[in-house]
Backbone as CSV, one residue per row, in Angstrom:
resi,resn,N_x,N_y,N_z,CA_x,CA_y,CA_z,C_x,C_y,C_z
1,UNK,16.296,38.749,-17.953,15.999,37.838,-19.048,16.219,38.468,-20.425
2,UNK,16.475,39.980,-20.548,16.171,40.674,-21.760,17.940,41.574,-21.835
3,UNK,17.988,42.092,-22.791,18.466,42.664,-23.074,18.891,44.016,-22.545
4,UNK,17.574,44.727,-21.908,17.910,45.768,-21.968,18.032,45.819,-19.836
5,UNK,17.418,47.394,-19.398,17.745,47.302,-18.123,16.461,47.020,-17.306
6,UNK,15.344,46.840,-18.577,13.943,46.688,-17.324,14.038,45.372,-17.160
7,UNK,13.317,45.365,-15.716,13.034,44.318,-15.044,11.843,43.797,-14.616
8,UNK,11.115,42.773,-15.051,10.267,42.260,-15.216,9.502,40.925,-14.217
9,UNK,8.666,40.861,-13.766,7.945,39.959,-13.128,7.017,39.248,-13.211
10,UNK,6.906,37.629,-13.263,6.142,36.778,-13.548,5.960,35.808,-12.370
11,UNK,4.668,35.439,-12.089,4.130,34.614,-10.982,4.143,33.081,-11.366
12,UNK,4.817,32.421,-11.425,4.561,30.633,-11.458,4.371,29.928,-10.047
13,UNK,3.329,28.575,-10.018,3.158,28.025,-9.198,4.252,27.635,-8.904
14,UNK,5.197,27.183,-7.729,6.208,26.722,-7.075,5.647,25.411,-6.362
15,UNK,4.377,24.737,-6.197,4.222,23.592,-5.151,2.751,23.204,-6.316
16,UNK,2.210,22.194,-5.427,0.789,21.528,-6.661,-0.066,22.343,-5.983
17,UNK,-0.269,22.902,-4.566,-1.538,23.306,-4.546,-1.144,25.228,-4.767
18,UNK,-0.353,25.299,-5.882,-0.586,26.744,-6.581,-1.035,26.385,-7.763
19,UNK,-1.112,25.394,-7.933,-1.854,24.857,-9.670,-3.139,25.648,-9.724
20,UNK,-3.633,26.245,-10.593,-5.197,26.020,-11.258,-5.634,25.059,-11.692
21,UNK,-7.100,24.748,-11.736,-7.751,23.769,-11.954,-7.391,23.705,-13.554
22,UNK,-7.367,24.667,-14.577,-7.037,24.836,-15.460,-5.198,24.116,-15.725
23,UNK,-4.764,24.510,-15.035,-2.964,24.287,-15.313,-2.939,22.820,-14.294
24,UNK,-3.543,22.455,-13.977,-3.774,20.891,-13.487,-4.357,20.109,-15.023
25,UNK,-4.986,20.398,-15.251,-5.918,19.259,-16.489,-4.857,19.468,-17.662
26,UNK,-4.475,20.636,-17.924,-3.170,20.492,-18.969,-2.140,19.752,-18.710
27,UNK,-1.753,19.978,-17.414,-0.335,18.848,-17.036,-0.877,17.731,-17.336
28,UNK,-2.006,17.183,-16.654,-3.099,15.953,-17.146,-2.674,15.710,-18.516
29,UNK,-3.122,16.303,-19.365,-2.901,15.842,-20.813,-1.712,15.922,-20.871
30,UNK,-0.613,16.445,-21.201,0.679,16.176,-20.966,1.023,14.868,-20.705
31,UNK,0.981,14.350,-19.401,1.065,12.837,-19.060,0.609,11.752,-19.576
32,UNK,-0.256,11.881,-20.031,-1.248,11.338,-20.815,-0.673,10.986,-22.086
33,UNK,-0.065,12.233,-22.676,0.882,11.816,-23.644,1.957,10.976,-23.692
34,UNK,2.426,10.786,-22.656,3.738,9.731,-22.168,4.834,10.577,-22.628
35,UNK,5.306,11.855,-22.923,6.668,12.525,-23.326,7.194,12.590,-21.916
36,UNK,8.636,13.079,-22.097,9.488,13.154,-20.898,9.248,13.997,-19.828
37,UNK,9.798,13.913,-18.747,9.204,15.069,-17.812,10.164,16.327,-18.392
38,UNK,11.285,16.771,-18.873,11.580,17.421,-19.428,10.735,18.383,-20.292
39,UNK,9.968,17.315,-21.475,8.841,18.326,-22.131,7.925,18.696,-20.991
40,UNK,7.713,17.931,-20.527,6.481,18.655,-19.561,7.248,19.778,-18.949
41,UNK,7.843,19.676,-18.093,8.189,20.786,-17.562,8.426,22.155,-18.177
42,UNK,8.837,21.960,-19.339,9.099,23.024,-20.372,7.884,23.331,-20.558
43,UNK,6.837,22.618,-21.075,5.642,22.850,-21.537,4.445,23.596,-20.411
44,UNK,4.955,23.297,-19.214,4.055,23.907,-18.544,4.808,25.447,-18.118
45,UNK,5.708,25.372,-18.288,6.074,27.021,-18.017,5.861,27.577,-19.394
46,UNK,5.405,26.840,-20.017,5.110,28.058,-21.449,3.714,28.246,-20.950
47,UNK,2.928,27.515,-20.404,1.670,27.476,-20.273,1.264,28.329,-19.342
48,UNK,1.665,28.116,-17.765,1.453,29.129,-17.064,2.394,30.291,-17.665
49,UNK,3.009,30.496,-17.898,3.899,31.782,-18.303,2.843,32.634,-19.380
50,UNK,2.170,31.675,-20.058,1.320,32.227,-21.509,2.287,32.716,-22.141
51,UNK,2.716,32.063,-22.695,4.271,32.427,-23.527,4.089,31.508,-24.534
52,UNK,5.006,31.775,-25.123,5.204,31.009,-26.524,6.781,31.337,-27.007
53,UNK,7.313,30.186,-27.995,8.419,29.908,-28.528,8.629,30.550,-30.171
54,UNK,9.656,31.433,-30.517,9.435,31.838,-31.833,10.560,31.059,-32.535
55,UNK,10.910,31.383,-33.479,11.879,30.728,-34.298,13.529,30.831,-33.599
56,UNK,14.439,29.980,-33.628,15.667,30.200,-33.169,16.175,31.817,-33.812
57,UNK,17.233,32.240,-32.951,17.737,33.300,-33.475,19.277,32.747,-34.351
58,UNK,20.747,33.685,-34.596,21.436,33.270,-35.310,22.185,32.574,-34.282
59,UNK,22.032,33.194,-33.074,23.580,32.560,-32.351,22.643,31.496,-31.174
60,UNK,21.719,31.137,-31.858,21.208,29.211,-31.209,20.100,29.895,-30.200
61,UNK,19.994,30.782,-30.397,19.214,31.229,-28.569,17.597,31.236,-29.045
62,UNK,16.305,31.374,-28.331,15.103,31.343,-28.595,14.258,32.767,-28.149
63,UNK,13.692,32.828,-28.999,12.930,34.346,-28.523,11.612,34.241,-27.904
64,UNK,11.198,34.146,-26.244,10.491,33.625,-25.936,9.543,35.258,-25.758
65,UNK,8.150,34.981,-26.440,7.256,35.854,-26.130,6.494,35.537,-25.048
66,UNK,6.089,36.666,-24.233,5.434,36.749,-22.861,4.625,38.377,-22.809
67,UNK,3.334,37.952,-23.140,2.293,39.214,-23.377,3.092,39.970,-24.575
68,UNK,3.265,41.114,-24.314,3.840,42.273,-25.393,5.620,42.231,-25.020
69,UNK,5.671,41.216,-24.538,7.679,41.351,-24.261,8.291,39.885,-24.841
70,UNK,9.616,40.732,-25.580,10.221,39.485,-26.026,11.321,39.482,-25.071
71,UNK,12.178,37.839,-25.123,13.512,37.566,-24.316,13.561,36.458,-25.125
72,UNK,15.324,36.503,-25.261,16.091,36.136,-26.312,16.789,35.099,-24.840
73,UNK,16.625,33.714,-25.295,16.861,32.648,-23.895,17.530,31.489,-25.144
74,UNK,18.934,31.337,-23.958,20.070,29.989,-24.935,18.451,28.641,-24.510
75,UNK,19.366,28.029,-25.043,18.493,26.356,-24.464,18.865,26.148,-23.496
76,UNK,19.854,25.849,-22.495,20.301,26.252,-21.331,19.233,26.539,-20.281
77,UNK,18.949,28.433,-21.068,18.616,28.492,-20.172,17.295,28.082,-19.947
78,UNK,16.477,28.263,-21.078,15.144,27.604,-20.735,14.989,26.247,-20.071
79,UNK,16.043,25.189,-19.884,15.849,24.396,-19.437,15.929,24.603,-17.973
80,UNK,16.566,25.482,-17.260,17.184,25.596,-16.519,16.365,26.602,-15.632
81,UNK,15.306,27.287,-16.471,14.092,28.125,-15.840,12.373,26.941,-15.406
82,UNK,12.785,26.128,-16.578,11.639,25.043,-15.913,11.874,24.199,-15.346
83,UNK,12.799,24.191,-14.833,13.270,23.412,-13.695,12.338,23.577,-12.179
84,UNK,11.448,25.009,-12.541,10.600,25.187,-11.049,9.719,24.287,-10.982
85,UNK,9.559,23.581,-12.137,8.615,22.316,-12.446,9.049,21.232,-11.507
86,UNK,10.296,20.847,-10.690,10.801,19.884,-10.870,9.852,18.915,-9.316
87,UNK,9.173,20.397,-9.016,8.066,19.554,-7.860,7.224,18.879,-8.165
88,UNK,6.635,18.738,-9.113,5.678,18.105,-10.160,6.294,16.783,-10.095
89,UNK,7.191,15.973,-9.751,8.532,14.717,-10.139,9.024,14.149,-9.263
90,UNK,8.914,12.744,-8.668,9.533,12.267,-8.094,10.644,11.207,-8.756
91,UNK,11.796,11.115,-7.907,12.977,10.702,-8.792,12.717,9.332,-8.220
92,UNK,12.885,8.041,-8.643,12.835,6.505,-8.076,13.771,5.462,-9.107
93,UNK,13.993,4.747,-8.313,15.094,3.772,-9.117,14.587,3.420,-10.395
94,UNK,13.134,3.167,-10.476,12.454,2.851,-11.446,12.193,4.129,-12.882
95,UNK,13.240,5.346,-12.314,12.683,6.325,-13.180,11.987,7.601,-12.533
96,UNK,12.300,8.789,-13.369,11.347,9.680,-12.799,9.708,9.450,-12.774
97,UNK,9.102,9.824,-11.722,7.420,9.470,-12.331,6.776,10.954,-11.273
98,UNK,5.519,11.476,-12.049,4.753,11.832,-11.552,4.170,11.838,-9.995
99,UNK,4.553,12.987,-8.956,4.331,12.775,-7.850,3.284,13.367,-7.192
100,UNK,1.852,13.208,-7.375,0.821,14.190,-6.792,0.394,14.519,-5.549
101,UNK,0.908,16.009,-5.188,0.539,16.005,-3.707,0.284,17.200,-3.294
102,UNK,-1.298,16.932,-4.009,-2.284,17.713,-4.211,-2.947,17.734,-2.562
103,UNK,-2.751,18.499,-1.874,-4.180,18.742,-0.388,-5.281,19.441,-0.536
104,UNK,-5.256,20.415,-1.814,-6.122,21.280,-1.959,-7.108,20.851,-2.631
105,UNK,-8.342,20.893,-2.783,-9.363,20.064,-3.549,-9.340,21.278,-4.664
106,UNK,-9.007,20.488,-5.964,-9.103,21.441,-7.553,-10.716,21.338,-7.777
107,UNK,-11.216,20.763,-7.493,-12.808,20.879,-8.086,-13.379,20.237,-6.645
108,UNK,-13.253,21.484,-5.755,-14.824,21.290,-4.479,-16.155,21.081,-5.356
109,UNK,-16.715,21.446,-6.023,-17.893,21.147,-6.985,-17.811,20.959,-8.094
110,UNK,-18.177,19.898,-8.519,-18.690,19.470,-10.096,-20.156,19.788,-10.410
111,UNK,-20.004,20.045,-11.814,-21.495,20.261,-11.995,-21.805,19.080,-13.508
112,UNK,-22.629,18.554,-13.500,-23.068,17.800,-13.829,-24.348,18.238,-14.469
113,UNK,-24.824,18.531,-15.938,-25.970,18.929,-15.968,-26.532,20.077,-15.126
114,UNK,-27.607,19.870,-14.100,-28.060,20.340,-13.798,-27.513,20.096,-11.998
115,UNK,-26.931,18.771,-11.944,-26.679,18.345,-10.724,-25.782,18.723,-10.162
116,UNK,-25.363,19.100,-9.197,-23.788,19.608,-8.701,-23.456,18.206,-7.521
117,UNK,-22.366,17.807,-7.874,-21.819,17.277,-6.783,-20.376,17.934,-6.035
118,UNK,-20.403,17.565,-4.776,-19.753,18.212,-3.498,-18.809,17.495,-3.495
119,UNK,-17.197,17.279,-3.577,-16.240,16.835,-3.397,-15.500,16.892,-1.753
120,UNK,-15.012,15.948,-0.994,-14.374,16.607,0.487,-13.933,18.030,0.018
121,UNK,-13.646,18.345,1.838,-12.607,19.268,2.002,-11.032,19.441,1.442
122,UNK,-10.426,20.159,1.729,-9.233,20.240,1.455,-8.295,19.449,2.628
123,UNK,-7.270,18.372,2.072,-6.951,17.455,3.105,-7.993,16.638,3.978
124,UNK,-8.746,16.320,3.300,-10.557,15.417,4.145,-10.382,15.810,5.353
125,UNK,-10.811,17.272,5.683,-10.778,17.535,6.848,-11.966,17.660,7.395
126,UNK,-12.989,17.547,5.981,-14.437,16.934,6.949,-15.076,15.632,7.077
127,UNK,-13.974,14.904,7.026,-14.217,13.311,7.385,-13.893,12.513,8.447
128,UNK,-14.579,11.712,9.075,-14.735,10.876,10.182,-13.866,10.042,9.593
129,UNK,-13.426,9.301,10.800,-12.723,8.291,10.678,-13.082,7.239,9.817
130,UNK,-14.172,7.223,10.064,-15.063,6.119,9.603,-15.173,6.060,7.563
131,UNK,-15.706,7.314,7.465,-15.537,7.760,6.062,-14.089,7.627,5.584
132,UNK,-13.245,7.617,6.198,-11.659,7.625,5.722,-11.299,6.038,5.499
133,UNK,-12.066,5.230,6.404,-11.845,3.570,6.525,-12.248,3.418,5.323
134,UNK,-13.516,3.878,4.886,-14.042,3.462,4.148,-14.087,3.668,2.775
135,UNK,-13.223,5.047,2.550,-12.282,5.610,0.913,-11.073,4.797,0.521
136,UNK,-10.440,3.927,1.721,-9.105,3.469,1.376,-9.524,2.132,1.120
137,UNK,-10.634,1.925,1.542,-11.083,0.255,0.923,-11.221,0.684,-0.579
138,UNK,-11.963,1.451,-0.286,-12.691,2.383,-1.935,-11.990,1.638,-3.033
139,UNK,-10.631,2.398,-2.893,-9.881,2.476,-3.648,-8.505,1.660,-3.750
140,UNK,-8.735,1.319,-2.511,-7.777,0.013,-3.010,-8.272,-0.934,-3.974
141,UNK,-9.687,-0.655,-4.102,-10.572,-1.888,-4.607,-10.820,-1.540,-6.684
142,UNK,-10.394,0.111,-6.024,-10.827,0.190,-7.841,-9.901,0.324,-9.012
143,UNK,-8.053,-0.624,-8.303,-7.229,-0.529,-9.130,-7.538,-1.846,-10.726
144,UNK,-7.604,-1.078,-11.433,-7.397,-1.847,-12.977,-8.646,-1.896,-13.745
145,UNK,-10.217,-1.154,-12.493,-11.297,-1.088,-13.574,-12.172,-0.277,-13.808
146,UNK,-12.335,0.332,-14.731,-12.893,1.674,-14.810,-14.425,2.040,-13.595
147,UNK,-15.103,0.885,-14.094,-16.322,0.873,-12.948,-15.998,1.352,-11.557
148,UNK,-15.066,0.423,-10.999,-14.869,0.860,-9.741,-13.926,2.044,-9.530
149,UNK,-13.676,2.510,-10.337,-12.257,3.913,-10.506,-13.760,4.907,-10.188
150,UNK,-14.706,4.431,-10.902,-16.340,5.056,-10.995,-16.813,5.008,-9.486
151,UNK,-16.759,4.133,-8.922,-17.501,3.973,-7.594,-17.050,4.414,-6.584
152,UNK,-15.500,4.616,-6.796,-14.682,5.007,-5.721,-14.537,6.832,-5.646
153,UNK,-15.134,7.306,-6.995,-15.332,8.906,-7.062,-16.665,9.386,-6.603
154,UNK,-17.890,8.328,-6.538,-18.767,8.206,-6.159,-18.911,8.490,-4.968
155,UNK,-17.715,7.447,-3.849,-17.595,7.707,-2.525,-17.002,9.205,-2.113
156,UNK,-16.123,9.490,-2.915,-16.114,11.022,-3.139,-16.889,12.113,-3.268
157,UNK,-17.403,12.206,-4.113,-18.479,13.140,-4.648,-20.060,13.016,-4.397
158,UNK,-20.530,13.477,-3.841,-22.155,12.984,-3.723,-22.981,14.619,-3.891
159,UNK,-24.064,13.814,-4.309,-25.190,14.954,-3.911,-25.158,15.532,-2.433
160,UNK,-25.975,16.913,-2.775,-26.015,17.561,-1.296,-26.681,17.212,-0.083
161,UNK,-26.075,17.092,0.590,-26.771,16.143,1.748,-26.265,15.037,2.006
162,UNK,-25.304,14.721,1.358,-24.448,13.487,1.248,-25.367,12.399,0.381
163,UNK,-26.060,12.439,-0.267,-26.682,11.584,-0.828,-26.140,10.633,-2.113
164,UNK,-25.664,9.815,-2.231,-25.019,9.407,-3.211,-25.179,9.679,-4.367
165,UNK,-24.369,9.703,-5.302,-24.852,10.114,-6.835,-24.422,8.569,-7.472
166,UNK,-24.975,8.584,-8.675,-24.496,7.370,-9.709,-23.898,8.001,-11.017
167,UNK,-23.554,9.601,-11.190,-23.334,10.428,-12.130,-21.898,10.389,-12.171
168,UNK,-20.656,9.593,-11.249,-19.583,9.626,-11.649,-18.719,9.539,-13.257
169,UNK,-19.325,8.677,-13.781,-18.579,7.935,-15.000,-19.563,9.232,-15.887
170,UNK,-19.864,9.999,-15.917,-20.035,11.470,-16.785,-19.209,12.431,-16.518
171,UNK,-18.198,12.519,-15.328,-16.808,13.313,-15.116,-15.973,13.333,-16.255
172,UNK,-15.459,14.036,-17.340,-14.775,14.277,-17.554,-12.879,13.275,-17.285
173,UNK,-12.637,12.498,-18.050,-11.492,11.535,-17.871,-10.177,12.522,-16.970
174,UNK,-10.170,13.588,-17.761,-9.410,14.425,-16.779,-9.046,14.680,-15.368
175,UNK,-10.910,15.066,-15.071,-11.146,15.727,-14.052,-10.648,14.302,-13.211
176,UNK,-11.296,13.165,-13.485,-11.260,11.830,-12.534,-10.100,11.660,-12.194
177,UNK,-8.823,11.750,-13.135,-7.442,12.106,-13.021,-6.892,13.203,-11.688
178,UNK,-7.559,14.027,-11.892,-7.470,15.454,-10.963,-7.807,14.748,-9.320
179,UNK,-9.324,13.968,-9.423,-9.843,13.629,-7.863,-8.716,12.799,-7.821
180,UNK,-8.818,11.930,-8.115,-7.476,10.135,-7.830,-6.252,11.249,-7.047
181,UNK,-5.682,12.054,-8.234,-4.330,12.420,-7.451,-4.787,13.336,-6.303
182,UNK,-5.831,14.337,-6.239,-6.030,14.765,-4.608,-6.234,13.948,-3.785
183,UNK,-6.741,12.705,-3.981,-7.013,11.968,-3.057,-5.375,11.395,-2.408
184,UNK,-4.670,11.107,-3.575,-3.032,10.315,-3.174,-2.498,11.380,-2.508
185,UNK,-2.742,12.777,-2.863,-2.045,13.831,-2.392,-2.506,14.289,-0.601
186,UNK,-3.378,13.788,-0.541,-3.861,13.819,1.056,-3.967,12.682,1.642
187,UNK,-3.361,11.236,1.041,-3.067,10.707,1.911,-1.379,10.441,2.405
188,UNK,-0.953,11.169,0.803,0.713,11.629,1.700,0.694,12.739,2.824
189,UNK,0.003,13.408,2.339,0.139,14.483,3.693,-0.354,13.816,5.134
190,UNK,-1.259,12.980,4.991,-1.654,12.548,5.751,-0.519,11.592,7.104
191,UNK,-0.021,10.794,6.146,0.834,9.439,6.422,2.128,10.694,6.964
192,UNK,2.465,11.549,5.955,3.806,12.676,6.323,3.443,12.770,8.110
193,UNK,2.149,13.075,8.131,1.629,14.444,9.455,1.624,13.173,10.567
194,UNK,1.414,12.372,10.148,1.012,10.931,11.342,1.923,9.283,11.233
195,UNK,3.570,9.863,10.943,3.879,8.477,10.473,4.059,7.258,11.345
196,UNK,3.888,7.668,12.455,3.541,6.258,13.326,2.521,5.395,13.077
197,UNK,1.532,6.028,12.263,-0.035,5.845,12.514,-0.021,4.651,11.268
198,UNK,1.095,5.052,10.460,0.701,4.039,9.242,2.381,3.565,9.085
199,UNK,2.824,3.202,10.270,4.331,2.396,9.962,4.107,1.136,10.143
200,UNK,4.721,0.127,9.658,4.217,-1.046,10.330,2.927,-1.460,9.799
201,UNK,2.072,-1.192,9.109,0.764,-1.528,8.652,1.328,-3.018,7.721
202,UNK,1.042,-3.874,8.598,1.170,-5.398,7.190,0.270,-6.310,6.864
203,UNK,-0.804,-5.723,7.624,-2.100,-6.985,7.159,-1.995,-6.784,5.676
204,UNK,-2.668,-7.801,4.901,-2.956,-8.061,3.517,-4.135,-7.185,3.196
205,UNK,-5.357,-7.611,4.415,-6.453,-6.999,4.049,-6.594,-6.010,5.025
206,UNK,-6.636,-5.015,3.834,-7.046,-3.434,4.717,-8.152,-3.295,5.163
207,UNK,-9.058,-4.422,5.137,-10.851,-4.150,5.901,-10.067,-4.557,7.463
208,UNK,-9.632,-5.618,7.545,-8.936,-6.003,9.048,-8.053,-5.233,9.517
209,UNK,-7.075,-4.830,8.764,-5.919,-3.687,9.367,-6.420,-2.236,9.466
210,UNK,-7.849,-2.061,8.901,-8.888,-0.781,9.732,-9.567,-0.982,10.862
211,UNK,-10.018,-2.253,10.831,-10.818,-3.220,12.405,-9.741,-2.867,13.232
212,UNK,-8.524,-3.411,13.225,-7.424,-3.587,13.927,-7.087,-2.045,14.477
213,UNK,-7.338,-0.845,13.714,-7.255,0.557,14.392,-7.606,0.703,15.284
214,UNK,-9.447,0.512,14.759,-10.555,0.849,15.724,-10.439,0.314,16.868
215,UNK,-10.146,-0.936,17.133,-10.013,-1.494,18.177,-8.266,-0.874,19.386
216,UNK,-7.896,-0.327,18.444,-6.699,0.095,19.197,-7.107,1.227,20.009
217,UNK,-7.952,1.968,19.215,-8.419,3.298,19.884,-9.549,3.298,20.502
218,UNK,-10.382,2.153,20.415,-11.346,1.894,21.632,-11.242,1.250,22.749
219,UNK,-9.596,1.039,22.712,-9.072,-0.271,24.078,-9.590,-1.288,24.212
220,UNK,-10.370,-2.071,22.770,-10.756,-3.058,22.711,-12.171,-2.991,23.540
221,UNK,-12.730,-1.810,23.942,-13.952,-1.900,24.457,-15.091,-1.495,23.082
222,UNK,-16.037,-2.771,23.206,-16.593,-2.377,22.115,-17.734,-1.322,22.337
223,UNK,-18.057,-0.610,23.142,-19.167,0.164,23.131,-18.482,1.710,22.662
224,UNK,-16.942,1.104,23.011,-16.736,2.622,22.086,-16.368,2.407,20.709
225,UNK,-16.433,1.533,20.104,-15.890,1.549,18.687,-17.044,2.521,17.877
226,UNK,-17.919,2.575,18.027,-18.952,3.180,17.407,-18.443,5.012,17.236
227,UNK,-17.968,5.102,18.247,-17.482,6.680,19.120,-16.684,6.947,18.088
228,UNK,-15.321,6.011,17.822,-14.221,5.615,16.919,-14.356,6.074,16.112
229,UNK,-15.445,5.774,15.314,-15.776,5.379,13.735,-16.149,6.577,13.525
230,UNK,-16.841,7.470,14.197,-17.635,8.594,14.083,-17.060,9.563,14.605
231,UNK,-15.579,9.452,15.034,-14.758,11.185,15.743,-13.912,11.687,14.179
232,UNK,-13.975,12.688,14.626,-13.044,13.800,13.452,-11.624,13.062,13.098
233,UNK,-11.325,12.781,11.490,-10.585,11.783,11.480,-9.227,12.358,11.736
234,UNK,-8.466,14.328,11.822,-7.594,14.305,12.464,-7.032,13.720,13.903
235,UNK,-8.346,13.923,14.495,-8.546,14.169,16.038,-8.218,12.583,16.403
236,UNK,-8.905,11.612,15.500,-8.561,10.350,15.903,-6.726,9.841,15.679
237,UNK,-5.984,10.582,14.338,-4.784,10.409,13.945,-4.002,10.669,14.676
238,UNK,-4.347,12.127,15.287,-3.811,12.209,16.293,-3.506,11.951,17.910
239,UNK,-4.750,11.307,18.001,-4.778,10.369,19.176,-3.709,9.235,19.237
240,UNK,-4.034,8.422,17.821,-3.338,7.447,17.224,-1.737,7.816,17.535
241,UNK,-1.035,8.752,16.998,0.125,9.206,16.757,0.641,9.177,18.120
242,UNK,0.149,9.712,19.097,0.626,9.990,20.674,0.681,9.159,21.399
243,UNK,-0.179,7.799,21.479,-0.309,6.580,21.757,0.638,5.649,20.946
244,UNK,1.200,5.952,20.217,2.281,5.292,19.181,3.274,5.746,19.419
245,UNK,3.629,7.230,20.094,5.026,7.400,20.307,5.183,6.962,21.783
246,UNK,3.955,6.920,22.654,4.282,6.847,24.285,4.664,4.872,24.398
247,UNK,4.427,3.934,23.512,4.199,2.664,23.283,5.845,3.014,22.782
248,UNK,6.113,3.422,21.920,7.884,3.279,21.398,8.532,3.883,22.190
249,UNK,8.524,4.632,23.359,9.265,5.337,24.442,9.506,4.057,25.474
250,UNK,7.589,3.520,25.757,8.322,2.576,26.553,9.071,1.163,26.104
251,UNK,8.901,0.887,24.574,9.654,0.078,24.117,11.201,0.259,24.639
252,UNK,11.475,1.228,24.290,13.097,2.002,23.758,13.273,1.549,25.601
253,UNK,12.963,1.963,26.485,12.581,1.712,28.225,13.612,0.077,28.329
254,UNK,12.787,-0.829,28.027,12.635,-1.918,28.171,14.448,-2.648,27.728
């Protein structure tokens, strides 16, 4: 990057769950701003880099400081170094947009005053099926109003013991930003890890097209739906998934 013959090493996140909770809430504001993903991307490698931009030099190039070292970078190339950003971005007909796919929980605990609330696991890997039925109603339900954007972090976050809190809407606008996209970010991983499980899903209402699971995986016997609702929600996906490919084998049969 420099001039001379030393060679130098710097650590940047390459995927979302190398973000800091810190270098998450900045990208946050960033977006927030509505500038291009271009600035962002630029902007966050100055950020994690802890770098900064000095004045152009004569022949167009930029002298980028990093701790006690300078490097003299065309525009080129800086564009062309934050490009490691470009996972941060999904490309769609509609435009580049923001792609969060976050598994890692950025804030397992909030603290609140005096109160701490408990956020899932990483990838809700300590949730029942049942609890999972019951986040995707959540939130299907809390598109366009702040209250329920409130209630649906609620179902998220609780006191210890699982006890509900009503302390959501004192989160930090950010942070609420941060849960929403872990949450989208584990249910792509999710849908990625199990795509039989959610192909084909066309009911309107997702309270019935969750009934409609349960009942798949209890063989329509109701004394086990209860069992259903309450097994480890990989353990059930993956039940789901194997029973979905042995059903399209014997389709393909036929």
């Amino acid at each position: 990057m420099d001039e001379s013959q030393t060679e130098y090493s710097y650590i940047l996140p390459g995927e979302w769950d190398e973000l800091t909770a810190g270098q998450l809430l900045f990208l946050i504001g960033l977006v927030n701003k509505n500038i291009s993903a271009e600035e962002i991307k630029l902007k966050m490698f100055l950020f994690c880099l802890k770098a900064r931009i000095g004045k152009r030099n004569t022949d167009d190039s930029f002298r980028l400081k990093v701790g006690k070292n300078y490097f003299d970078l065309s525009a080129d190339e800086l564009y062309a170094i934050s490009e490691i950003f470009d996972f941060l971005f999904l490309e769609t007909e509609d435009g580049i947009r923001i792609n969060p796919l976050l598994v890692k929980n950025p804030f397992p605990v909030i603290r609140i005053g005096w109160v701490r609330l408990y956020g899932p696991a990483d990838g809700l890997t300590d949730y029942t099926y049942q609890q999972f039925m019951e986040l995707q109603i959540a939130q299907a339900d809390a598109a366009g109003s702040e209250k329920k954007v409130n209630e649906f972090i609620s179902s998220l976050y609780r006191r210890k013991k699982g006890k509900p809190s009503q302390l959501s809407f004192l989160i930090p606008n950010k942070k609420k930003t941060a849960i929403v996209w872990f949450y989208m970010g584990c249910m792509a991983f999710i849908q990625e890890r199990f795509p039989l499980v959610f192909s084909g899903v066309g009911s309107s209402d997702l309270a019935d097209g969750q009934m409609r699971i349960v009942d798949a995986l209890a063989k329509n016997d109701v004394t086990k739906k209860k069992e259903v609702r309450n097994a480890d929600l990989y353990e059930a996906l993956y039940t789901m998934q194997i029973a979905a490919e042995e059903s399209e084998k014997l389709r393909k049969k036929e």
